[in-house]
N, C-alpha and C positions, 0 to 999 in steps of 0.2 A: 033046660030051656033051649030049644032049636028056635035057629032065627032064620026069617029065609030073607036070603043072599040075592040081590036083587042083579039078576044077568040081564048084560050087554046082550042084546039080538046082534049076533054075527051078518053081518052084512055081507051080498056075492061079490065077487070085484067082477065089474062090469067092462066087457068091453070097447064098447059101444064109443067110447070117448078117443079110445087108443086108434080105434079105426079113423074114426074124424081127423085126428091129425096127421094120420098116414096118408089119406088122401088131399088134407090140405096140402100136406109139404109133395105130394105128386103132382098136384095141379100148379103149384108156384114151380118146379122146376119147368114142366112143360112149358109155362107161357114163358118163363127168364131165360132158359136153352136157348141157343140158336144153333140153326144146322148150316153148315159153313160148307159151302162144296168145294171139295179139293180134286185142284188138277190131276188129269193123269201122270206129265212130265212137270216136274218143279222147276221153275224159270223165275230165273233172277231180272229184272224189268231192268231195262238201262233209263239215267234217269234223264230229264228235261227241262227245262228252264221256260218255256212256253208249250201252248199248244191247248188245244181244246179239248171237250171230254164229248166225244161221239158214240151213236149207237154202235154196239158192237157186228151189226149188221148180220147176217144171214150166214156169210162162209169166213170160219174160222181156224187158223193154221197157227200151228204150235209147234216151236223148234227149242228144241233141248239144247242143253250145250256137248252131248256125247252122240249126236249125230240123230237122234230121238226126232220124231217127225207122226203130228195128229192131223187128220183134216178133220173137223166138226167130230172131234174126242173119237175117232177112228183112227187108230194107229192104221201108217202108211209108209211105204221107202221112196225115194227121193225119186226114183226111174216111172214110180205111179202118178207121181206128183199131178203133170200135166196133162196126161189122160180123166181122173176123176174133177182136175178143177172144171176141164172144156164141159164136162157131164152136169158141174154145178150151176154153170155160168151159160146153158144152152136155152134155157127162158129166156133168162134176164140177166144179159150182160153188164148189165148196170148195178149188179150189185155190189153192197161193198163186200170187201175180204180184208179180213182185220188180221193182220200176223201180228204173234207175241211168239218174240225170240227172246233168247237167253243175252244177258249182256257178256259174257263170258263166250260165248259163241265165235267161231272163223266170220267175220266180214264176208269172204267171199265167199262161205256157203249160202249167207243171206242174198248175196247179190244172184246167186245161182237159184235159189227162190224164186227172188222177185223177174228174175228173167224167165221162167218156164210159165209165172203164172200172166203174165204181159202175152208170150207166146201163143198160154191158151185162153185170152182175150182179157185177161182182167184188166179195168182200168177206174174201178174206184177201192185205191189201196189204202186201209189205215194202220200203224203202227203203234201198237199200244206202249205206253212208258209210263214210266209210276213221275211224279213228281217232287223236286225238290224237299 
């Protein structure tokens, strides 16, 4: 007496579903990532106990503490300085120029800054600081 054996249909493995979640979890990284831009020169912000949060205006200068120096993320030496600001500031003298210096930075290189860019006309200066 032969009995017949009642088979299981093999099913494919599909995968149609594997893909689904490969681009679910690609879609939630994109939107939860954020892209964070990082400075050329890394500067330690000195801090402040007042003070306001202003546009960071049109021209912007970044001073390292190892003598490192950006106008508007163009690296520059100290001797260019006041040549390319007179070039930024020959519209519109009225612009602001926001320095961020290192707190660890010489004093009187800053002061040596702020007097070339006075020189080549600047007169609305902001100084950026982290706060408290």
């Amino acid at each position: 007496m032969e009995f017949e054996r009642n088979r299981k249909p093999v099913r494919e493995i599909s995968l149609i579903p594997l893909i689904n979640v490969v681009f679910m979890l690609l879609v939630f990284f994109m939107v939860a990532g954020t892209l964070e831009k990082v400075d050329l020169i890394p500067v330690d912000l000195p801090q402040a106990q007042s003070g306001q949060m202003l546009d960071e205006g049109h021209v912007t200068v970044v001073l390292g503490r190892y003598g490192e120096m950006t106008l508007n993320e163009e690296p520059i030496v100290m001797a260019d300085l006041k040549v390319l600001m007179r070039k930024q500031l020959e519209f519109n003298p009225k612009r602001i120029i926001t320095i961020k210096a290192d707190s660890r930075m010489d004093a009187s290189r800053l002061i040596a800054v702020l007097d070339d860019i006075k020189a080549a006309g600047g007169v609305n200066l902001s100084l950026i600081t982290q706060s408290l």
